[in-house]
C-alpha positions in Angstrom: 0.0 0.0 0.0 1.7 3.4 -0.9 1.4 6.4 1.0 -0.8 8.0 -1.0 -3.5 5.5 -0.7 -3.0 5.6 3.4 -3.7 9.5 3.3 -7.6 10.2 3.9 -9.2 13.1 3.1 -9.7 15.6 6.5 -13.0 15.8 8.4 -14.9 18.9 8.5 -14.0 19.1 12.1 -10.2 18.5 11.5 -10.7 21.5 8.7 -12.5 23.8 10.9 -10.8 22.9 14.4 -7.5 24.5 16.1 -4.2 23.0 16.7 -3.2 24.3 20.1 -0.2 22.8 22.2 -0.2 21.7 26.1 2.7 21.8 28.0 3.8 18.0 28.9 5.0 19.5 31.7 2.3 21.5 33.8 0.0 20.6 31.2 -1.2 24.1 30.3 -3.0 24.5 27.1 -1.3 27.6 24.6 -2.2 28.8 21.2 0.6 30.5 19.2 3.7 29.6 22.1 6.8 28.4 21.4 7.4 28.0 25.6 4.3 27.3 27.8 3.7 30.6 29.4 3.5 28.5 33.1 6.6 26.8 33.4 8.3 28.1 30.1 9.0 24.7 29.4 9.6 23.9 25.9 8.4 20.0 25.8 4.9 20.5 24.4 2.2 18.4 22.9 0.3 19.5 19.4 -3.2 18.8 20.4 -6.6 19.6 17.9 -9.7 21.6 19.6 -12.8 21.6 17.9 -12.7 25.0 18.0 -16.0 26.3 19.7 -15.3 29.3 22.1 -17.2 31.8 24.0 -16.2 35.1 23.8 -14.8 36.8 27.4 -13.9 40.3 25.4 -15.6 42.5 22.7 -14.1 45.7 20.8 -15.1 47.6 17.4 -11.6 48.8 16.1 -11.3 51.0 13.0 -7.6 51.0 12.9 -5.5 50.9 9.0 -8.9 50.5 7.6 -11.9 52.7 6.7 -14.6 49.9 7.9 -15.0 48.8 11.2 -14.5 45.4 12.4 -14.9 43.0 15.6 -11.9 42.4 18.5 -12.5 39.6 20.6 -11.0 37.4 23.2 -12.0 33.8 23.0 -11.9 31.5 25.6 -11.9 27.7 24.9 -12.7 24.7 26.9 -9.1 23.5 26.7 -8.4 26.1 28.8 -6.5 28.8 26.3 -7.3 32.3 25.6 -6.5 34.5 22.2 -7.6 37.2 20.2 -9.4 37.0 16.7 -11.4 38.8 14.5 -15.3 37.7 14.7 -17.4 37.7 11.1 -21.0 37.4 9.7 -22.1 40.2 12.0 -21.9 43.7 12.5 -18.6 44.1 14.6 -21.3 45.6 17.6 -23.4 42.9 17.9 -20.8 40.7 19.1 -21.6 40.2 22.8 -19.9 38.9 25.6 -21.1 35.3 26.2 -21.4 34.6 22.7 -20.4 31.2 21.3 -17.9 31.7 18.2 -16.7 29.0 16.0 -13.8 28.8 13.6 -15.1 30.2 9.7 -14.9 27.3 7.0 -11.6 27.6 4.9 -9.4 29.8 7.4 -6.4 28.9 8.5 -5.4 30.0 11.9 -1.5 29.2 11.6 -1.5 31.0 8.8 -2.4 34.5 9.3 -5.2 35.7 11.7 -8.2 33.9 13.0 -11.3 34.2 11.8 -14.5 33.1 13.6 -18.2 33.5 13.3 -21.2 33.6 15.7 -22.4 30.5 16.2 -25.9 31.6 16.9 -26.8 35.4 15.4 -30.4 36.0 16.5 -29.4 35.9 20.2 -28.7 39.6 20.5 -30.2 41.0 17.4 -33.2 42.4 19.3 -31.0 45.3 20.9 
């Protein structure tokens, strides 16, 4: 059997999920470290995260660009926290408590990540 045949084709949840890293050490979970910010131990584990957060911190920032768009810290059940841009709402209605997920076809190692509102009606009555 060659290698190519061995390859399969990636889940919708491996495409749309994060690859974070915990520390094999104090087992702290990171997102973009190269050293666990605990223990600043280098010996850390690649792990995946479906990607589902709840956002802890909203902004509307209108800086380099003439349109305003959405700031948020996300926190995730594995225990990280980062910042990302939020989509497929106006940057205001993104409220704290708001579950965010990870947008189809972005690539968070890439460049910056990009998430969307998991449910949209929840707040749209302000």
């Amino acid at each position: 059997m060659s290698q190519q045949e061995l390859s399969v084709a990636p889940t919708e949840h491996e495409r749309t999920g994060l690859i974070y890293h915990r520390c094999r050490w104090c087992n702290t979970a990171s997102f973009r470290r190269m050293l666990c910010p605990v223990c600043a131990s280098s010996d850390l584990a690649t792990e995946h995260s479906d990607g589902e957060g709840v956002v802890v911190q909203s902004s509307v920032v209108n800086r380099y660009t003439g349109t305003a768009r959405n700031e948020s810290l996300v926190r995730f059940p594995e225990g990280f926290v980062f910042r990302c841009r939020v989509v497929g709402a106006s940057p205001h209605l993104v409220w704290v408590g708001a579950r965010v997920r990870p947008v189809a076809g972005s690539d968070p190692e890439t460049g910056e990540a990009v998430f969307e509102l998991c449910e949209t009606n929840a707040s749209a009555d302000w």
